[in-house]
C-alpha positions in Angstrom: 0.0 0.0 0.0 1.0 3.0 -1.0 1.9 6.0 1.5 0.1 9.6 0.4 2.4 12.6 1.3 0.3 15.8 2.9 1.2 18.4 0.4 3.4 20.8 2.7 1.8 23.9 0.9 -1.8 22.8 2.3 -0.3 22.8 5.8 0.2 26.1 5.9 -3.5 26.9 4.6 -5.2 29.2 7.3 -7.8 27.8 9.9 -9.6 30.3 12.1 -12.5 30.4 14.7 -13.0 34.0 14.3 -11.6 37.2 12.3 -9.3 39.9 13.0 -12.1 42.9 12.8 -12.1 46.4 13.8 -14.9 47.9 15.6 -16.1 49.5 12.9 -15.9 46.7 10.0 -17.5 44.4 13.2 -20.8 46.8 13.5 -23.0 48.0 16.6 -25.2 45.0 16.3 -24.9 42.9 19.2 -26.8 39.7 18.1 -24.7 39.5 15.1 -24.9 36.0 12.9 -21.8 35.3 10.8 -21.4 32.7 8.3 -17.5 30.8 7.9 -16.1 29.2 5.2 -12.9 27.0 5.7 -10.3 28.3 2.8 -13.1 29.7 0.6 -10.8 32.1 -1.3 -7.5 33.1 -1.7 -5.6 36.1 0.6 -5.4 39.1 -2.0 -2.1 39.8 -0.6 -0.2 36.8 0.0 -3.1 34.4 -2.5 -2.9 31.8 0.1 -6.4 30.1 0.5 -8.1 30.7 3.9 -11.2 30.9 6.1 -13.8 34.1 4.7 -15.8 35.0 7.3 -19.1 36.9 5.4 -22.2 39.3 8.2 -24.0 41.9 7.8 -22.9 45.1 10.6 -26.3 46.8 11.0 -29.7 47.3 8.9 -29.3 48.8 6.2 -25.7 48.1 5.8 -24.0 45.9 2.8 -22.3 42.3 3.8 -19.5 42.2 4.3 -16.3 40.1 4.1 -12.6 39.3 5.1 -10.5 40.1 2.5 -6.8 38.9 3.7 -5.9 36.3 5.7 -5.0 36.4 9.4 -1.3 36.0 8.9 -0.8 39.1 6.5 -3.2 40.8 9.1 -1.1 40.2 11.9 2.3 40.9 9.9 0.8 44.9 9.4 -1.7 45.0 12.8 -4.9 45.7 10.3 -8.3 44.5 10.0 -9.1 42.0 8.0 -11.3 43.6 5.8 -10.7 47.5 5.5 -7.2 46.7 6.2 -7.0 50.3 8.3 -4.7 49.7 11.6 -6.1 48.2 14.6 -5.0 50.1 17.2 -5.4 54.0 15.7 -8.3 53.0 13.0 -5.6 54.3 10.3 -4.0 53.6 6.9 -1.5 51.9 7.1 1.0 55.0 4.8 0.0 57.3 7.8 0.9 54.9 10.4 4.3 53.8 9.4 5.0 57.2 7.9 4.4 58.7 11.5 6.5 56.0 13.3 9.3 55.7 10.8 8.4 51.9 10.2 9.9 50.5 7.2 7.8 48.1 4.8 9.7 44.7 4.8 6.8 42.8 3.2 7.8 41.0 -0.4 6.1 41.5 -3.5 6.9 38.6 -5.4 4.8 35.2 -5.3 7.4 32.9 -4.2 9.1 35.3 -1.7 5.5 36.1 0.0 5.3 32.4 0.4 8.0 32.0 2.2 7.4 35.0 4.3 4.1 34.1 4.9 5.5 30.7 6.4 8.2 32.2 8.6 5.6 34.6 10.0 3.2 31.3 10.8 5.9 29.8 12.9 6.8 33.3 14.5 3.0 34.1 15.5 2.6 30.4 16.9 5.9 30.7 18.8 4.9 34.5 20.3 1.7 32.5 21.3 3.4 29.8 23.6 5.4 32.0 24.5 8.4 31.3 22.7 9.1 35.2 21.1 7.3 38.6 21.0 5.2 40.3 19.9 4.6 40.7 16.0 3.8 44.2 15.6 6.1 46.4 16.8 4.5 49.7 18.8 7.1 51.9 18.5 7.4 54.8 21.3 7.9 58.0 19.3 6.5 61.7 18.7 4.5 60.2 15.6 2.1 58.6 17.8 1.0 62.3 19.3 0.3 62.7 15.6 -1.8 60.0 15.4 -3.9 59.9 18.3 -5.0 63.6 16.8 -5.9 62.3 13.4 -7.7 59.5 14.7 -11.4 58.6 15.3 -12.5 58.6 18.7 -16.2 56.5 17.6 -16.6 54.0 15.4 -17.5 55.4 11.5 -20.6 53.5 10.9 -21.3 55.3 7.6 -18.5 53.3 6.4 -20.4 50.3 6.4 -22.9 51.4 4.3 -24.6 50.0 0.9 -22.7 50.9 -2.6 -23.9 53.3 -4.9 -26.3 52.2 -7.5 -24.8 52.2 -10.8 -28.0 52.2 -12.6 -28.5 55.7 -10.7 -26.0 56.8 -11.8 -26.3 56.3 -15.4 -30.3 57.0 -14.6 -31.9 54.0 -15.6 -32.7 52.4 -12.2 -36.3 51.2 -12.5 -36.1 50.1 -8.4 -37.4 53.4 -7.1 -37.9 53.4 -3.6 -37.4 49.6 -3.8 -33.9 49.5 -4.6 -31.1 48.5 -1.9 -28.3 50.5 -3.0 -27.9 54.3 -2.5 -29.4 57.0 -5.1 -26.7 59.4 -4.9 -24.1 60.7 -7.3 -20.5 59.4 -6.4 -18.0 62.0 -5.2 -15.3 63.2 -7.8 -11.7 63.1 -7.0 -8.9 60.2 -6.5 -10.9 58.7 -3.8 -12.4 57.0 -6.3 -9.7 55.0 -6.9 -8.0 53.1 -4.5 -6.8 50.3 -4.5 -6.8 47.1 -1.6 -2.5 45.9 -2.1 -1.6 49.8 -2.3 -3.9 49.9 0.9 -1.8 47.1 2.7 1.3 48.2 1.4 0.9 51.8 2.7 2.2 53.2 -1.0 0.2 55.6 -2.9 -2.8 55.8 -0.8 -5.1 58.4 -2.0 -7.3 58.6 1.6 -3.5 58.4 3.6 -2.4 61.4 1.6 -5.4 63.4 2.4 -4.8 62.8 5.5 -1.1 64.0 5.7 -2.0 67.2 4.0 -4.5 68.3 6.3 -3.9 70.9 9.3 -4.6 68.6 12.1 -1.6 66.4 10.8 1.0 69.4 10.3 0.1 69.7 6.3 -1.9 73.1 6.7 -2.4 76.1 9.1 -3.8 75.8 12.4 -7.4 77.7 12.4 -6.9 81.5 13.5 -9.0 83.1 15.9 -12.5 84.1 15.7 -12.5 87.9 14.8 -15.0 88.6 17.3 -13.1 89.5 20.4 -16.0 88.5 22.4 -15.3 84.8 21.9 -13.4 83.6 24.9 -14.5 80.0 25.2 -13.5 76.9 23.6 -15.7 73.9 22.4 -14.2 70.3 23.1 -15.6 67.5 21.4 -14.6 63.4 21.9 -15.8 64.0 25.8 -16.4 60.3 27.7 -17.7 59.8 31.1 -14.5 58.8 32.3 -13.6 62.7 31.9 -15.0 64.8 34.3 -15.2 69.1 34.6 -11.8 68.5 37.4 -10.0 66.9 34.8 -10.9 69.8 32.1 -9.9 72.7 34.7 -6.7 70.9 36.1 -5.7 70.9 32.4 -6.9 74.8 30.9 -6.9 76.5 34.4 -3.0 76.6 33.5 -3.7 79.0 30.7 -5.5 81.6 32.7 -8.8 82.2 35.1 -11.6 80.0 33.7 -14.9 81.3 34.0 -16.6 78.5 33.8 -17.1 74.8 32.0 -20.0 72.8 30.5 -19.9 69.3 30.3 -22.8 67.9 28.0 -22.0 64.2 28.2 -25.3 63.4 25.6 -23.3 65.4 22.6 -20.0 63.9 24.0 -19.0 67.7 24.2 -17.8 70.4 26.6 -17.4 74.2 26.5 -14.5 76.0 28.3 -15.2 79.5 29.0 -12.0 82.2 30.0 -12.7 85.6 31.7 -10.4 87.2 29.0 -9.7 86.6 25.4 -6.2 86.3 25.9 -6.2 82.8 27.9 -8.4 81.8 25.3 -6.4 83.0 22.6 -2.9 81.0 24.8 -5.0 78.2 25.4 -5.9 76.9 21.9 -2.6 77.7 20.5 -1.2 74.8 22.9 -4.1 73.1 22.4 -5.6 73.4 19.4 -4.1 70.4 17.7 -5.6 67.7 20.3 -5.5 67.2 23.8 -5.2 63.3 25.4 -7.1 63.4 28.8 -7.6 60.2 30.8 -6.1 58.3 27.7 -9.2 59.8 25.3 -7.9 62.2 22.6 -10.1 65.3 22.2 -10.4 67.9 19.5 -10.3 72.0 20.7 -12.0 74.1 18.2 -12.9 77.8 18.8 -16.5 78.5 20.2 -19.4 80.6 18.4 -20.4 83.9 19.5 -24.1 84.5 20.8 -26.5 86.4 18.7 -27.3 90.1 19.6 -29.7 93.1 19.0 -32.1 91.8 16.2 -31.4 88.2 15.6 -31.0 87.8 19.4 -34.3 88.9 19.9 -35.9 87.0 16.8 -34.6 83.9 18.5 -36.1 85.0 21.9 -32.9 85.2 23.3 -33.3 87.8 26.6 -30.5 90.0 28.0 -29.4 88.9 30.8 -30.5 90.7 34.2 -28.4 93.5 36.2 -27.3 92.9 40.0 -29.5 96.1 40.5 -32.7 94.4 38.8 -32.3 91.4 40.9 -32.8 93.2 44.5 -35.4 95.2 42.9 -37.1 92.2 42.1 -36.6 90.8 45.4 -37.9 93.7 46.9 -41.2 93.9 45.7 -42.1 90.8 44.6 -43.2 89.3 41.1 -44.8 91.5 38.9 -48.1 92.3 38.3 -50.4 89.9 36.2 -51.4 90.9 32.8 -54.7 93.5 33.1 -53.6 94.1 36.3 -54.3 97.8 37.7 -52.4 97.5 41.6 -48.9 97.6 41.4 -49.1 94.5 43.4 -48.9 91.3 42.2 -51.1 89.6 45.5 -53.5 91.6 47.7 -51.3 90.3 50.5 -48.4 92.4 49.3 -50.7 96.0 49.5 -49.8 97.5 52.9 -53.3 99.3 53.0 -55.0 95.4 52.1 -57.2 94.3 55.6 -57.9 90.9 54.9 -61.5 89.3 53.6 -64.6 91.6 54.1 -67.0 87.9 53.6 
């Protein structure tokens, strides 16, 4: 009888329980079904057949699917379907551009083979114990940068359905009916991107939006309201595990704070200064993020109230002077409408002698 050799390419074909997801790709449903498919497809980076993992995040949202296996995930720290980084919610260009990491992965078929293969036996040795970690979180001043261009919620809109292109040509005959969006794509290279340059981190068209943008150094910081009346600053990204001590021990440094507002509903707080000058000090130190209790938060300027007309087409009312105050606590609330006394209560006239019944 003849012995039948396992082919040592199979044995490195990937079995999983359960994907490498992000938040985000993963979905706010909590009684989510998936279906699992042992080595359904091939890896589109490393074309190595493994398990596809295929739910749906939410109503209204489109299936979706792993796209790479969990060995090229792990080798880059991504998800394993919108291949943005696990830790920051990032692509992967602005990741490794911040921290200076190199891209070591091969491009050719039989060299990603082979790499793929030495990073199995790495990732099982790290799990008994035997090596480190995979990914390497390097400690430098990029990951300031990347905590302020990060998300602090999951995107959900991300997950939604894919434009009709029946729309878009105008020939849908769905209506109502149809389960992809009736809207006309946005212009521009976002358009085209592509999943390897994605992995890769090279010639990323959302990762080079990203580095050109203020908050990551690309642009000017937002200048100061004109209005010199402005002396408070909005802070969004607020959690309950922030509270108004933490916000003053952090701004009071600036100058005298007149005041804060935590709205913990709109994840959102105001900081109001008594002058325009700690506001004006405070936002340039802070104006491109602040990380409080581990939770990064974005500092914009605040709005200015509405006055005269608009002010009082909104029913806005001045506010009261000390003087109107004691006056009103003086003599009491004022008259009803169609009153003739003075007095709002006949208990309040000093010439009033009671009931006459």
């Amino acid at each position: 009888m003849s012995q039948i050799k396992a082919d040592p390419n199979k044995v490195s074909w990937e079995e999983s329980e359960f994907p490498i997801l992000c938040e985000t790709c993963l979905g706010d449903n909590p009684y989510l079904r998936m279906t699992k498919q042992s080595q359904a497809k091939e890896c589109k980076v490393c074309t190595r057949p493994f398990t596809v993992f295929r739910w749906c995040p939410g109503v209204g949202m489109r299936f979706k699917k792993t796209e790479v296996c969990q060995t090229c995930s792990k080798v880059k720290n991504v998800c394993q379907t919108c291949l943005l980084d696990l830790e920051f919610g990032l692509p992967v260009q602005v990741r490794d551009t911040a921290l200076g990491l190199a891209d070591e992965a091969p491009r050719s078929d039989v060299n990603k083979e082979y790499f793929a293969q030495n990073m199995d036996a790495h990732f099982q040795n790290t799990e008994n114990g035997l090596g480190s970690g995979g990914f390497g979180k390097a400690e430098s001043a990029g990951r300031e940068m990347l905590k302020k261009l990060q998300r602090t919620e999951p995107y959900y809109k991300r997950n939604r359905q894919h434009i009709c292109s029946f729309f878009v040509k105008g020939n849908c005959t769905r209506g109502a009916e149809c389960p992809y969006r009736h809207e006309m794509p946005a212009g521009g290279e976002l358009n085209h991107q592509n999943l390897k340059d994605r992995y890769y981190g090279t010639n990323d068209p959302v990762a080079r939006k990203m580095m050109s943008g203020p908050r990551a150094g690309g642009g000017k910081q937002m200048s100061p309201p004109e209005d010199q009346t402005i002396t408070s600053l909005f802070i969004t990204g607020i959690t309950e595990d922030i509270k108004e001590q933490d916000l003053r021990g952090f701004f009071y440094a600036f100058g005298e704070i007149k005041s804060i507002v935590v709205v913990l509903k709109s994840k959102c707080a105001f900081v109001n200064f008594t002058t325009r000058m700690a506001a004006e000090l405070a936002f340039e130190k802070a104006g491109s993020g602040v990380n409080l209790q581990g939770v990064a938060l974005r500092v914009s300027w605040g709005k200015s109230r509405p006055v005269g007309a608009r002010a009082e087409q909104k029913g806005v009312e001045a506010a009261p002077t000390p003087a109107a105050v004691m006056h009103a606590l003086e003599t009491g609330p004022p008259p009803p409408p169609g009153s003739k006394s003075k007095f709002a209560y006949p208990s309040q006239d000093p010439t009033y002698q009671g009931s006459t019944r």
